[in-house]
N, C-alpha and C positions, 0 to 999 in steps of 0.2 A: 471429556474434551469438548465434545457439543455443547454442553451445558454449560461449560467455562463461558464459551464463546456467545451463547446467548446471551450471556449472562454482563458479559463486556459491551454487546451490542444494545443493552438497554441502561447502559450507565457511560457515555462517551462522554470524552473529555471534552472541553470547546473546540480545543484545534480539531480534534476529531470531527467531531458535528458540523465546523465550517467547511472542512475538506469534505465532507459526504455530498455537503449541499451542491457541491460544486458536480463530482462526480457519479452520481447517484441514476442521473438521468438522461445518460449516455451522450451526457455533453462534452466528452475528452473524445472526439473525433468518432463519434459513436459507440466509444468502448462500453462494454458492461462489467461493474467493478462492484464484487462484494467486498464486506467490510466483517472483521472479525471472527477468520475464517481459517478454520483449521487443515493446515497442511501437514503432513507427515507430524513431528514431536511438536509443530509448533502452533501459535494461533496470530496468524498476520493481520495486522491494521485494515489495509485492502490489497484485493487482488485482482488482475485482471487475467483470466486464463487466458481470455482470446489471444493476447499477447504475451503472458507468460510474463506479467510485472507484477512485481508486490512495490508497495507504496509503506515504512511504515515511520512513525510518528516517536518523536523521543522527548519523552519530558527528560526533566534535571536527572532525575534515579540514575537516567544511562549512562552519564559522567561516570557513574561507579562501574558499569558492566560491559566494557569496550570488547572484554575477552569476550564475553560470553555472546555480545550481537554479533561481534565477526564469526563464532561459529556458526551462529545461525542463519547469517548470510552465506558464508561456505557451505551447510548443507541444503540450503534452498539452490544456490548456483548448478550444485551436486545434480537438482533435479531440475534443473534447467528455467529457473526462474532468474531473472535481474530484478537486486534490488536498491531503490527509491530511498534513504532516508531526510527527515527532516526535524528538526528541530521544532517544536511547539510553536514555539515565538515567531519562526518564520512563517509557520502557515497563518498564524493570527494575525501576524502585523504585515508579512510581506506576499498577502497573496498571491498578485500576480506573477510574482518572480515564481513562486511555487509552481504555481498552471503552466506557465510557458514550461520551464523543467520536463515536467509530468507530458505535456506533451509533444515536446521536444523528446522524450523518451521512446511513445508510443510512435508516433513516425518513423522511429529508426528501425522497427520490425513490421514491414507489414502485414497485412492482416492472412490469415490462409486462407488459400483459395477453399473459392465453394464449389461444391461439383454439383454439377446441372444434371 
């Protein structure tokens, strides 16, 4: 699975690579957000623990696998993650709209306390 996901992280798609650029450097309200990242059976686009968000990305293919992402949303919610989907095209063509989402998401949990 590590390898998969390494393997993902050195071959991203554009929309991927645009949405990194964005995220990457704790510009979505300070979050810290890995990208192609193995969670239990699965390997999520990006994630943010601090907040328990997955982000992930869907080219055309997904048209065909609607079952198969809803379970995989259902067993990430299972482990108390919410998730993000987007459409390719929207991250490429409609960025902003995307960022505001994304952190209009992150706002809605705030962050957990730190202990002193």
């Amino acid at each position: 699975m590590t390898s998969c996901a390494r393997q993902l992280r050195r071959n991203p798609t554009p929309a991927e690579q645009k949405l990194w650029g964005h995220v990457r450097r704790k510009e979505m309200k300070g979050c810290k957000f890995r990208r192609q990242c193995p969670i239990g059976p699965y390997i999520v686009d990006f994630v943010c623990f601090q907040r328990m968000l997955i982000i992930e990305l869907d080219g055309e293919h997904h048209n065909d696998q609607a079952e198969a992402d809803a379970e995989r949303t259902d067993w990430l919610s299972s482990q108390g993650y919410r998730t993000l989907r987007f459409w390719n095209h929207e991250v490429l063509h409609q960025t902003e709209h995307v960022l505001r989402h994304i952190l209009r998401s992150l706002e809605a949990v705030p962050p957990p306390e730190e202990h002193v």
